[in-house]
N, C-alpha and C positions, 0 to 999 in steps of 0.2 A: 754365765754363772759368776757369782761373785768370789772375788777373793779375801780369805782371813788377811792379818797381819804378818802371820809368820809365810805367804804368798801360798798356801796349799788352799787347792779350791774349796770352798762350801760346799756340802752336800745338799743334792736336794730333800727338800720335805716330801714324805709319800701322802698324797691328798689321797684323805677317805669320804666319803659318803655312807651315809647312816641309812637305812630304809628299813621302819618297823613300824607298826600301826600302835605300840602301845609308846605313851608319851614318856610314862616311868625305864623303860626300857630302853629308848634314847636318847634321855636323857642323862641314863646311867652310861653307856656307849661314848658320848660324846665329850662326857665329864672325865674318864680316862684317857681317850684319845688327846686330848688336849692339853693334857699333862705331860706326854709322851713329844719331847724336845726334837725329834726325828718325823713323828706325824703331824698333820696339818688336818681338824675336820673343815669339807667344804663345803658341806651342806648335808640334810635329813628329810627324808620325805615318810611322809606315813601311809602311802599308799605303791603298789606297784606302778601306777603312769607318772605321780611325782616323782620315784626314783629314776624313771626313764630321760623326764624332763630334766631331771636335778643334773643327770649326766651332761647332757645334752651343753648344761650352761655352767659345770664348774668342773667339766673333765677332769674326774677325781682318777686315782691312778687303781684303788681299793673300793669296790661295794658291800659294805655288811647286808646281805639281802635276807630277810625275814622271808620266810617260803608264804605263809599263809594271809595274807591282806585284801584289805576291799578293792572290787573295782578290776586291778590288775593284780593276780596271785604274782609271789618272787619270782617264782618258774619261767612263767611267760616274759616277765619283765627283765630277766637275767637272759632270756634266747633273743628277747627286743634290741636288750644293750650290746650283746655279743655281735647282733647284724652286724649294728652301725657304727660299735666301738671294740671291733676286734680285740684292743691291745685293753682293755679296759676287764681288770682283774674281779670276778667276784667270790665272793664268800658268802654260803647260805646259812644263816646263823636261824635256829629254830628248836622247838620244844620236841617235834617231832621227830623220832629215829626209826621210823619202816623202812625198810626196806625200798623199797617202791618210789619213796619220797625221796631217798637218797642219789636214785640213778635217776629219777627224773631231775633234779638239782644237776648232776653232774653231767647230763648227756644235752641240756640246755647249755650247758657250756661252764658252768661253776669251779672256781679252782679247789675248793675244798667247802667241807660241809662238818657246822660245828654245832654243839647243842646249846640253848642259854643257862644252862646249870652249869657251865663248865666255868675256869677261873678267867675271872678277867686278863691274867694274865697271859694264859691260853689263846685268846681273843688277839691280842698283839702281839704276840709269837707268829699269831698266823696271817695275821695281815702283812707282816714283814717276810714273810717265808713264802707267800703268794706272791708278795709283789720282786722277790728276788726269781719266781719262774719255778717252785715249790709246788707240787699239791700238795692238801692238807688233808690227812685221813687220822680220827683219833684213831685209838686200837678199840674202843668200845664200837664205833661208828663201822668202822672193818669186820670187827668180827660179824657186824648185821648183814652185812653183804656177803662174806663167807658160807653166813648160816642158810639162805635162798639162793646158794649156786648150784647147777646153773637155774638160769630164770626161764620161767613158763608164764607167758604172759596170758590174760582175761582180754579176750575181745570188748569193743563197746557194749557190747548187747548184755554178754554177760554180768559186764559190769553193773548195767542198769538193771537187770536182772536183781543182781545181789544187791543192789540199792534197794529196790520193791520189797526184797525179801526179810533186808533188815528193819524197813519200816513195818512190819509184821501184816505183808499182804498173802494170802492164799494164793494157792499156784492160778484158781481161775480168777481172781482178782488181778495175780501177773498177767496171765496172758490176755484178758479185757483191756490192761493198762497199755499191753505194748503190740494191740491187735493180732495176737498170733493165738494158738490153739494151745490148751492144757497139757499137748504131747509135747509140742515143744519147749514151753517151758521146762517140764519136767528132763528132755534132753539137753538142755542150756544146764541147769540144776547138775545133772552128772556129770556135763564134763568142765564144771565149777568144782564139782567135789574132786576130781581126777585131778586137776589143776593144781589145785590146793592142797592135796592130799588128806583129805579130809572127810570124814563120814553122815554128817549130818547138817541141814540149815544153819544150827545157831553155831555148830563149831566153825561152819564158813564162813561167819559174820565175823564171829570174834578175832580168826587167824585175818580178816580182809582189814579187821579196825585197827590189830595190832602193826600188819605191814603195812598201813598207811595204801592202802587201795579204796579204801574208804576213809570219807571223815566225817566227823558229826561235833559240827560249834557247838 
């Protein structure tokens, strides 16, 4: 480590890494960070396997990780980095605040989970507060997790299930799609509603789109 003048050591720059598939978006990320006399960016990738690679060859100490992208979602690619770079800090930065979306970010391994309508300043609060060993929970973000405690998770089935159902198929259209019989459907169906606490198809759709249990690009 190098030393100033007055012999007290230089601190290090916390390298970040950028991963978002929209250009404007990291561009915008990058253009602050790089203002920021403390931070160092060391690369961007617009896909989940870029950011994996990106790691891979500029060991950034910080990942801005976008949840939703081509190829490799942030999720996976944030459980990818965490393998093989333990000590390697992420941050799921995204438009999405379900529930669902949240603990998956965080049980991948995420140190905090922010939204992109938050202030930039916000952004490099938490890249600094992550990288000192910090999670980062807003109180908006918190309260989503408070409001689905505790959690009752969807099996794959039903999941797929309420996929068929939101694309507006009949129960015998479900159960042709997923070779099972009309009964079972229809028993997937109630303990979706039970689940969800919820009384009907489209109210399950809507409560499943708002938690981020479903998405629709």
């Amino acid at each position: 480590m190098s030393e100033r003048a007055g012999g007290t050591a230089e601190k290090a720059r916390i390298r970040v890494l950028v991963a978002d598939d929209h250009p404007v978006v990291r561009a915008g990320l990058a253009a602050v960070i790089s203002q920021q006399p403390e931070l160092e960016l060391v690369g961007e990738a617009e896909d989940g396997l870029q950011a994996v690679t990106g790691v891979r060859e500029h060991r950034p100490d910080v990942v801005l990780m976008d949840l939703r992208m081509p190829r490799m979602d942030g999720v996976a690619a944030i459980r990818a980095i965490k393998a093989e770079f333990p000590d390697v800090h992420a941050l799921a930065v995204t438009t999405y605040e379900g529930d669902v979306d949240i603990h998956r970010a965080l049980e991948a391994g995420a140190r905090g989970y922010l939204l992109k309508d938050m202030l930039l300043t916000d952004v490099l609060d938490a890249i600094r507060a992550v990288h000192n060993g910090e999670r980062v929970i807003p109180p908006t973000v918190a309260a989503r997790l408070a409001e689905f405690t505790p959690r009752v998770e969807l099996t794959e089935r039903e999941i797929e299930v309420l996929q068929l159902v939101a694309r507006g198929l009949s129960n015998r259209e479900i159960a042709s799609a997923i070779g099972r019989s009309d009964e079972t459907v229809k028993l997937h169906l109630k303990n979706i509603f039970v689940k969800l606490g919820v009384a009907d198809r489209t109210e399950a759709v809507t409560l499943a789109i708002s938690r981020g249990i479903l998405h629709f690009e």
